[in-house]
VEXDREN-2710 file (C-alpha; in Angstrom, 1 decimal):
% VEXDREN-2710
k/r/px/py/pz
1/UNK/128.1/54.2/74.5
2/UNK/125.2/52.8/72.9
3/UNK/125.2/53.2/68.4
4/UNK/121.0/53.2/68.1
5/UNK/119.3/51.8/65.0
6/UNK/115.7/51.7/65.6
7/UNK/113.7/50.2/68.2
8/UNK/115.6/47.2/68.3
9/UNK/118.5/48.9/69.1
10/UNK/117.4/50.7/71.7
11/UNK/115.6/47.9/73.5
12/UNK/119.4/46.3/73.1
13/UNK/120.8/48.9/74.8
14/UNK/118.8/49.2/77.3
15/UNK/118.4/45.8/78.4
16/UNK/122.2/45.1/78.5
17/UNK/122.4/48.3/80.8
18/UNK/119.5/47.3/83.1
19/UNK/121.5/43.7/83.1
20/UNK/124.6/45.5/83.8
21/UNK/123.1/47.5/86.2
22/UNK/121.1/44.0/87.8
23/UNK/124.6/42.5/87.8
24/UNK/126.7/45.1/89.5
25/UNK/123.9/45.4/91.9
26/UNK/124.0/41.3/92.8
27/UNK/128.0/41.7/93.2
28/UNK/127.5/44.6/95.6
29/UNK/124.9/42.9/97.7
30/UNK/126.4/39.7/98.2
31/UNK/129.6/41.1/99.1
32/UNK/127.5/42.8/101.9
33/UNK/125.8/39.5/103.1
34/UNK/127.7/38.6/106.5
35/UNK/129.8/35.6/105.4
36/UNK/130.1/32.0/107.1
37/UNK/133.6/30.2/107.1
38/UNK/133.5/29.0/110.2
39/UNK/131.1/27.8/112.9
40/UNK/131.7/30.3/115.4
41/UNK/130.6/32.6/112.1
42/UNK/126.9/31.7/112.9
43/UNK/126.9/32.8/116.6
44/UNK/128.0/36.2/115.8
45/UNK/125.5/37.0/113.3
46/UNK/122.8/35.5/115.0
47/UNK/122.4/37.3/118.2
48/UNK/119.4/35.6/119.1
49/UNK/118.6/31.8/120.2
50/UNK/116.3/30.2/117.0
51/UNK/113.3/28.8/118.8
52/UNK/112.5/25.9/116.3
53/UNK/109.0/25.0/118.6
54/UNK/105.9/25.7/117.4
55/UNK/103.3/24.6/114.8
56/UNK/105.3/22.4/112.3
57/UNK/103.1/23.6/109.4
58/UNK/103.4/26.9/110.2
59/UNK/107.5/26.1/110.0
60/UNK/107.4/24.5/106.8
61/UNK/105.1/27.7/105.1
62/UNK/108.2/30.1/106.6
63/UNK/110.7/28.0/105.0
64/UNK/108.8/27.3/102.4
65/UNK/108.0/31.8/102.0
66/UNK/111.7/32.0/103.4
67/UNK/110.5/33.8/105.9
68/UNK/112.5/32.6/108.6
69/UNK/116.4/32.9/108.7
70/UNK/118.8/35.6/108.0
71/UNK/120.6/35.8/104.3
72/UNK/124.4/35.0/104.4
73/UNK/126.9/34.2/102.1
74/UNK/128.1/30.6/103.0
75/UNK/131.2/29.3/101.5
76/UNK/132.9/26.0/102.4
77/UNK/132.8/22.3/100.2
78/UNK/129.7/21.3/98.7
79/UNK/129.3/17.4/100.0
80/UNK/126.4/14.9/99.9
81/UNK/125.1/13.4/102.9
82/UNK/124.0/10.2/104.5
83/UNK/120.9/10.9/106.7
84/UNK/119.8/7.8/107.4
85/UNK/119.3/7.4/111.5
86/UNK/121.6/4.0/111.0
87/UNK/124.0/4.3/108.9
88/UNK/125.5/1.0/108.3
89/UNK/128.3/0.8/105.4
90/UNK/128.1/2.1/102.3
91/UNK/126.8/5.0/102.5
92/UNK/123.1/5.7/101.0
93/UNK/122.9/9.3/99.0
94/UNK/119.4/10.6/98.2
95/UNK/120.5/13.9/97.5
96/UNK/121.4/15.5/100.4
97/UNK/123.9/17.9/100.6
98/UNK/125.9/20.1/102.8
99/UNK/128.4/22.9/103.1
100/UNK/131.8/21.8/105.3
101/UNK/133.2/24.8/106.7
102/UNK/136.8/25.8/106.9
103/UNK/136.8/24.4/110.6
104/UNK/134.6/20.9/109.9
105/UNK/131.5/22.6/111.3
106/UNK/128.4/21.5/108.9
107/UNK/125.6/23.4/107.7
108/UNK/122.6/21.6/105.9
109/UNK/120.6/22.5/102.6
110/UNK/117.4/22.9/104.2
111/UNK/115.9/20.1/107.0
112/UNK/116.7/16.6/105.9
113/UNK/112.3/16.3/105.6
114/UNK/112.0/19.5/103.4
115/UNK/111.3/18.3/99.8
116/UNK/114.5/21.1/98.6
117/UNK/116.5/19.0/100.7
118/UNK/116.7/16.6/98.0
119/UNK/119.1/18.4/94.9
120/UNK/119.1/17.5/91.7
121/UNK/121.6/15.2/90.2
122/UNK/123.2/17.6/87.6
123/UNK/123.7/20.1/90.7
124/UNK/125.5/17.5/92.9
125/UNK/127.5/16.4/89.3
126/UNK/128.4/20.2/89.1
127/UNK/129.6/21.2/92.4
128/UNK/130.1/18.0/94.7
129/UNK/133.5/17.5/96.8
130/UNK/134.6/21.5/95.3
131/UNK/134.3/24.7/97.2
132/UNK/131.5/26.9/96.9
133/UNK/129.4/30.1/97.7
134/UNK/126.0/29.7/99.0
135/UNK/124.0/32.4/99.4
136/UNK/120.3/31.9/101.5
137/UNK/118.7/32.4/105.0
138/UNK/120.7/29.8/107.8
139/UNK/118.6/29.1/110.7
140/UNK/121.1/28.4/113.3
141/UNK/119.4/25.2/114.6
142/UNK/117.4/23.1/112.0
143/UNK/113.7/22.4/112.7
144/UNK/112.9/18.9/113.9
145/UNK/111.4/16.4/111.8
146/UNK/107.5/16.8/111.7
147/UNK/106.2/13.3/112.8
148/UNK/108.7/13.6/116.3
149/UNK/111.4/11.6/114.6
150/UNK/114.6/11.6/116.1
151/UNK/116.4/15.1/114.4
152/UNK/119.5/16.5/113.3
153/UNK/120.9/19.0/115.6
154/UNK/123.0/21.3/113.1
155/UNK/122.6/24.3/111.4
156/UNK/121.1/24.7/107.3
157/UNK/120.6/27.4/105.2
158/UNK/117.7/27.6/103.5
159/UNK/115.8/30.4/100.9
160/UNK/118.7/29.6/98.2
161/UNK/119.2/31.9/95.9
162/UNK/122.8/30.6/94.3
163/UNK/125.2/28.3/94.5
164/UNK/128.6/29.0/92.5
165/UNK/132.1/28.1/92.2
166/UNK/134.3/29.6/95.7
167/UNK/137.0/31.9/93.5
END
């Protein structure tokens, strides 16, 4: 029950029930995303073989419009990545990142050559080495690297909406 005092109070009101109302909403629909633990996780959601040929421009827009993919929840520890082709000791972080799933499987923030491959440092600070939800698109295979560079074979997720804490 709202206690109305002029304009400003309703405009209170209402915005706190619209954001109620937003909130409750965002709860319900990720709970209804199909949720990856495990590798096997992404076959059964994806009942069709990703077909990353094509234009490579045309690949980047979709990505890019997140076009491409289906949304998922992802959960599983938030971990930055070498992606060097050689990766001679230590290790070299640029700000990769990805998501180790309960069974070891790996899925990738976005292609190592997309520019929102690279996260920012007070999001790796935040959530690196700790279990999280993810929710975006995953394309079951990532694209290859534009210039026909030798590629990653693994899934990524891309389109991300949120990353938070796993409960």
């Amino acid at each position: 029950m709202c206690l109305l005092i002029g304009n400003i109070g309703i405009a209170s009101c209402q915005f706190h029930q619209i954001l109620t109302l937003n909130l409750t909403n965002r709860e319900k629909i990720m709970t209804q995303l199909p949720t990856i633990r495990i590798k096997d996780d992404i076959d059964e959601h994806y009942d069709a073989r990703f077909d990353v040929s094509g234009d490579d421009n045309i690949m980047k827009q979709s990505i890019d419009a997140g076009t491409v993919g289906i949304p998922v929840r992802v959960i599983g520890k938030y971990r930055q990545v070498d992606v060097r082709y050689r990766q001679t000791p230590p290790p070299q972080y640029k700000g990769h990142v990805l998501i180790v799933l309960d069974d070891g499987g790996k899925i990738f923030f976005y292609p190592p050559w997309h520019s929102k491959a690279i996260r920012s440092s007070n999001e790796i600070a935040q959530f690196e080495n700790k279990r999280v939800v993810v929710v975006g698109k995953i394309l079951p295979i990532m694209p290859p690297y534009p210039r026909d560079a030798a590629s990653i074979v693994a899934p990524c997720v891309v389109a991300i909406e949120s990353i938070e804490l796993a409960p």
